[in-house]
N, C-alpha and C positions, 0 to 999 in steps of 0.2 A: 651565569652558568652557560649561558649558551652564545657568548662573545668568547668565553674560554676554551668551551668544547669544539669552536668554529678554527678559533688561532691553532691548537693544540694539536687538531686533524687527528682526532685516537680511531683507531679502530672502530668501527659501530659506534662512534659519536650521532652518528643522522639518526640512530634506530633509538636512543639515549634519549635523543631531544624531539624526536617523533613522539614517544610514551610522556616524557615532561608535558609537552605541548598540550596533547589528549587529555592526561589527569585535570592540568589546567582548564582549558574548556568544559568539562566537567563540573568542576568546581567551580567555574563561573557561572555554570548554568545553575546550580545548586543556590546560589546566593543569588542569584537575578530570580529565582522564584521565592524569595522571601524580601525583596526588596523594592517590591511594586510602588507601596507607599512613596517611598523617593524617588521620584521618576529619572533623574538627574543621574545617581548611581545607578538605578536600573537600564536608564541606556548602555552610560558607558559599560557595564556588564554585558548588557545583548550587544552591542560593537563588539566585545573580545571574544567571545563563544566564536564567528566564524573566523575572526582573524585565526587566534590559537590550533580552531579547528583544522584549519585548511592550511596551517605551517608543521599540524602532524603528520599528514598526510603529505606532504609533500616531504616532509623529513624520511619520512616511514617507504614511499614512493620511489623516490629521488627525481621526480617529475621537474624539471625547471618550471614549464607553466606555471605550475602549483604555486613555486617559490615565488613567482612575479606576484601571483593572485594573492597573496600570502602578505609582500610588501605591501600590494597598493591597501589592502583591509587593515595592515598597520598604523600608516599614513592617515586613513580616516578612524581611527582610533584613538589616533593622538590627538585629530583635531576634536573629538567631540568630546576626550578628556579637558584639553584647552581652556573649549567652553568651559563646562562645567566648573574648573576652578578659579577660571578666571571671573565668573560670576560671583561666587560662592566668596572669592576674595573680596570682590568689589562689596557684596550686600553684608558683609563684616565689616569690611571699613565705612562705609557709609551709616550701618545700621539699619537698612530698613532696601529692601528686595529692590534694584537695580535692572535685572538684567531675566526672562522667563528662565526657571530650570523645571517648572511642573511641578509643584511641587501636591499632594493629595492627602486625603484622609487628617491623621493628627498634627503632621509637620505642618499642612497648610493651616490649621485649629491655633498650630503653636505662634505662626509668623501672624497671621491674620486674625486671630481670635483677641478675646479681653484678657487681662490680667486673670480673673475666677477660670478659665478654661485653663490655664498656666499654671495654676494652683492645685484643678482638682489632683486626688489621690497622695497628695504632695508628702504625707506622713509614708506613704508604703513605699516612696522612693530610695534606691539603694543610697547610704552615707547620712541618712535625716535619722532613721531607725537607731534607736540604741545599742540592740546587740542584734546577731544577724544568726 
């Protein structure tokens, strides 16, 4: 949307993609506080909150600074996306954890734990149960 709303030059596009930009950071913050556990997706999370944030604000603005400030937070967004799948790749292909993504609480239980920590609750899992 907002490669379209860039080529396209509509009217209040910048004020369009300012409010996009915002609800996004928002919503990234929203899910970066329920995604501690995975530290991995909770960075990449806190990485987009100020990129997003600070490309509304510049949208919203028309601040050039902003927009540079806005790229470079992009650029490191992408790279700590990068990581993270590039890891998350490797320790599926390999099978067994490669590369640190932090991982805590139950996912580290899940990678690091016995088969019986893998198992518990294993009947109250959604698709095991009979009828739902």
């Amino acid at each position: 949307m907002s490669s379209l709303t860039l080529f396209v030059d509509a009217p209040g596009g910048n004020r369009v993609l300012g409010v996009l930009n915002a609800v996004f950071a928002l919503f990234a913050v929203l899910m970066a506080s329920v995604a501690t556990p995975k530290r991995a997706l909770w960075l990449v999370l806190c990485t987009a909150v100020p990129r997003f944030a600070v490309a509304a604000l510049a949208n919203l603005t028309g601040a050039d600074w902003l927009s540079t400030v806005s790229g470079v937070l992009g650029l490191v967004l992408a790279a700590v996306a990068l990581y993270t799948a590039f890891a998350l790749m490797l320790e599926d292909m390999r099978g067994e954890p490669v590369l640190p993504i932090g991982r805590s609480g139950p996912a580290h239980h899940a990678v690091e734990g016995d088969l019986a920590f893998q198992l518990h609750n294993l009947e109250r899992q959604a698709g095991v149960r009979r009828t739902l």
